[in-house]
C-alpha positions in Angstrom: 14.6 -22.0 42.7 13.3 -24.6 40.0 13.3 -21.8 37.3 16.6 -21.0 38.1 18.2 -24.2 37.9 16.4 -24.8 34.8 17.2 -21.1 33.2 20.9 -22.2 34.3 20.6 -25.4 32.3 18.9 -23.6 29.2 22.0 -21.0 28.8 24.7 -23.4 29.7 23.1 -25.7 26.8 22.9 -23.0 24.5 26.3 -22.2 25.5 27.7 -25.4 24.4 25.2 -25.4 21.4 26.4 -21.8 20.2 30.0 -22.1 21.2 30.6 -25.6 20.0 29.3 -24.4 16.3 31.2 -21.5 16.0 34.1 -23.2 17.5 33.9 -26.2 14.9 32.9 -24.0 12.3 35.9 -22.1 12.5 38.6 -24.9 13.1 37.5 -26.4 9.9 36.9 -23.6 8.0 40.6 -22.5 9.0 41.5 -26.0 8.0 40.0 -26.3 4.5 41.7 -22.5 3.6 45.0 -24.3 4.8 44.3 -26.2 1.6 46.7 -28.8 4.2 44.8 -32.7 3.7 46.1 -34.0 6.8 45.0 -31.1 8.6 41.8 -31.0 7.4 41.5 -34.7 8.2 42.6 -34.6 11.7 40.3 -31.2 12.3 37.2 -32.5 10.2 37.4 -35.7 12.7 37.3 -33.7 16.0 35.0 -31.3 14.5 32.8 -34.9 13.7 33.0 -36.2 17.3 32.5 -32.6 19.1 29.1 -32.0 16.9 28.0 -35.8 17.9 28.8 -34.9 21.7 27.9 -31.5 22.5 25.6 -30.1 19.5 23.3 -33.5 19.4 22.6 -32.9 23.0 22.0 -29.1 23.4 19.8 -29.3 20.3 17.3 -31.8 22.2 18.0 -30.1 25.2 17.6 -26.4 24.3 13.8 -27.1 23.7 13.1 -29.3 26.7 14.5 -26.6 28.9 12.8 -23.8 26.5 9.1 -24.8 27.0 9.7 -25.7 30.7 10.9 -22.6 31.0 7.9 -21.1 29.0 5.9 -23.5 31.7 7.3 -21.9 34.8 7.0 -18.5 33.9 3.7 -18.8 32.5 4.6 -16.6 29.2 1.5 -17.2 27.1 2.8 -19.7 23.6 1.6 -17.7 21.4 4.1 -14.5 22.3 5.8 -13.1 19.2 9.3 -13.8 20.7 8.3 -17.0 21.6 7.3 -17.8 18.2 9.5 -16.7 16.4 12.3 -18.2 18.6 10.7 -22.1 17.7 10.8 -20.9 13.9 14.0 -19.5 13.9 15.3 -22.6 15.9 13.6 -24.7 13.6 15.4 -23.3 10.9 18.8 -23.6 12.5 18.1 -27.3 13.1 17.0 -27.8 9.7 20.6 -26.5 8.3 22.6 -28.2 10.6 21.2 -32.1 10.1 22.6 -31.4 6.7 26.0 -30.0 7.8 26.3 -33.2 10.7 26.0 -35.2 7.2 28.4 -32.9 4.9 31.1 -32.8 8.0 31.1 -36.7 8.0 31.6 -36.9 3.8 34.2 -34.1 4.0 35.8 -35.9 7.1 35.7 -39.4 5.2 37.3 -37.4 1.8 39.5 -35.7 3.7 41.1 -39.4 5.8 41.1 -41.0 2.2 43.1 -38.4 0.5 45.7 -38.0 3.4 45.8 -42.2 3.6 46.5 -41.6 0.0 48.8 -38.8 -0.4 46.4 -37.2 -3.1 44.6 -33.8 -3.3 40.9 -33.2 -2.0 39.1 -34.9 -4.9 36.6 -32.0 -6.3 33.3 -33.7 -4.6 35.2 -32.7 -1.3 35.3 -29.0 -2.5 31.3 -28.9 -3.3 30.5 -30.6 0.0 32.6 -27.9 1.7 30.6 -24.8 -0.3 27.4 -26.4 0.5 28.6 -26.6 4.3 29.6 -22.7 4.6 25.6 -22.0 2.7 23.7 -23.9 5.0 26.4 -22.3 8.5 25.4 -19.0 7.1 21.6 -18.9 7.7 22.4 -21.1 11.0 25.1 -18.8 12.6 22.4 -15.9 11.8 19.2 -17.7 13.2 20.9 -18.4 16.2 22.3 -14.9 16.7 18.2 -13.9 16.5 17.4 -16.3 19.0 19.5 -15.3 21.5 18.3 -11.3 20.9 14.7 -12.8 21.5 15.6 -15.2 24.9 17.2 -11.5 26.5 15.0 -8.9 25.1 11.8 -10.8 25.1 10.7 -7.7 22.4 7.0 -8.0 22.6 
């Protein structure tokens, strides 16, 4: 029953976790192609507050429930799905510290320049490019992590 409960917990995290950053991704991406300011400022500030809330947590919980789960089942550490799972997690976490940081600058560009009534000023436009780089290589490692949780490929 424990392993269940805690395999529950790992995939409703990664739910949240997946589903929050291609939801987010996609609001604001949607947003910025709007070329509309006071969108963008309004969806840049929810995407802020939604990463805070759900991503912070399922990316310190995914791992806690990960290797318990490894623990309960007994699956050996050094398993090439398991492995490559940390790396490729690793990886996604590494691109998204920098996007929590990019989302807050564009957010902050985006409020000034709708307080103002002015245009995105051009720093906004090179925060936003580096943003979709570093969602690319995420989006993709998580798409190979979730392949490796269900087929386990040995």
């Amino acid at each position: 029953m424990e392993y269940l409960v805690v395999k529950w917990l790992h995939i409703l995290s990664s739910t949240f976790l997946f589903g929050t950053g291609i939801g987010s991704a996609w609001y604001l991406l949607f947003a910025v192609i709007s070329r509309n300011v006071r969108a963008i400022a309004v969806v840049s500030r929810i995407v802020v507050v939604a990463d805070w809330t759900f991503t912070a947590t399922t990316m310190v919980a995914q791992p806690l429930t990960g290797f318990y789960l490894i623990h309960l089942a007994g699956f050996p550490m050094n398993s090439r799905w398991i492995v490559w799972s940390i790396v490729l997690y690793v990886i996604a976490g590494l691109c998204w510290l920098p996007v929590v940081w990019l989302q807050m600058r564009l957010r902050d560009l985006a409020a000034r320049a709708a307080d103002e009534d002015t245009a995105l000023p051009p720093l906004f436009w090179r925060y936003f490019k580096a943003w979709v780089a570093l969602g690319i290589p995420a989006f993709f490692a998580f798409l190979a992590v979730f392949y490796l949780m269900v087929a386990k490929p040995v």
